[in-house]
C-alpha positions, 0 to 999 in steps of 0.5 A: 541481698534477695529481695526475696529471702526470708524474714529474719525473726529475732526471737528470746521470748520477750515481751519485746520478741512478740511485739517485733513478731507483731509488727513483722505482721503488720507491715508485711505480706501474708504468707511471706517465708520467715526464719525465727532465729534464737541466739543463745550465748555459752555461759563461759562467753559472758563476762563476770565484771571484766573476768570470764567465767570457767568452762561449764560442763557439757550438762549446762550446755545441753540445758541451754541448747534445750531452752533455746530450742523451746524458745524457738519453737515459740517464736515458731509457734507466734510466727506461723500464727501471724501468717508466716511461711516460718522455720526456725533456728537456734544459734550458739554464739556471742555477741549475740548481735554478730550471730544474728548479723551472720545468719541474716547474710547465710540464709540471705534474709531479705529483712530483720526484725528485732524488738528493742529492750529499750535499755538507757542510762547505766543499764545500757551501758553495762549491757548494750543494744543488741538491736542497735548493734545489729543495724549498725552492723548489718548491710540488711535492713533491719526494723527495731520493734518498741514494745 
């Protein structure tokens, strides 16, 4: 890990994004290279109640390679405007957290920042962390941003 690569942005457009994106410019240099990466998971990956979905057609995933690509763009914009030296990235994958763990080690990211969502009780149950996935998995450090 080079003590020199970028930052890695985790972006989805949330709240908790910004915040992170925030944070990251708080505690870090001015000027430092970042990637803002957003990791957008095919329709057919998410299960439906322990079933998954049918494959969709090439028009639904266009669509949400669109949106991924705007919401980067976003990230990019919030990046850049907090002193960033910033790239951005979609990623087409799940879990979302293993996407964002591969990218962190192929670009050699230095650092990731990720907001958490803060979910608890049945909410996280059904639906996880992905922040606390990525530091669990992850040989980088990671720093999970509260809103």
């Amino acid at each position: 890990m080079a003590a020199d690569g970028p930052v890695l942005l985790c972006y989805d457009g949330s709240p908790f994004a910004r915040a992170a994106i925030a944070e990251a410019d708080r505690q870090l240099a001015p000027g430092r290279r970042a990637l803002v990466v957003t990791v957008w998971q095919p329709l057919e990956s998410i299960p439906f109640y322990g079933a998954p979905l049918a494959p969709v057609g090439p028009d639904v995933d266009q669509g949400l390679t669109a949106e991924a690509e705007e919401t980067a763009r976003e990230g990019l914009e919030l990046a850049r405007e907090a002193g960033f030296d910033a790239e951005a990235a979609i990623e087409r994958g799940a879990p979302t957290w293993r996407s964002i763990v591969e990218v962190a080690d192929d670009r050699d990211a230095s650092l990731i920042v990720i907001g958490s969502h803060g979910r608890h009780g049945i909410e996280y149950a059904l639906m996880g962390s992905v922040a606390t996935a990525v530091a669990h998995h992850s040989k980088r450090p990671v720093l999970i941003v509260r809103e």
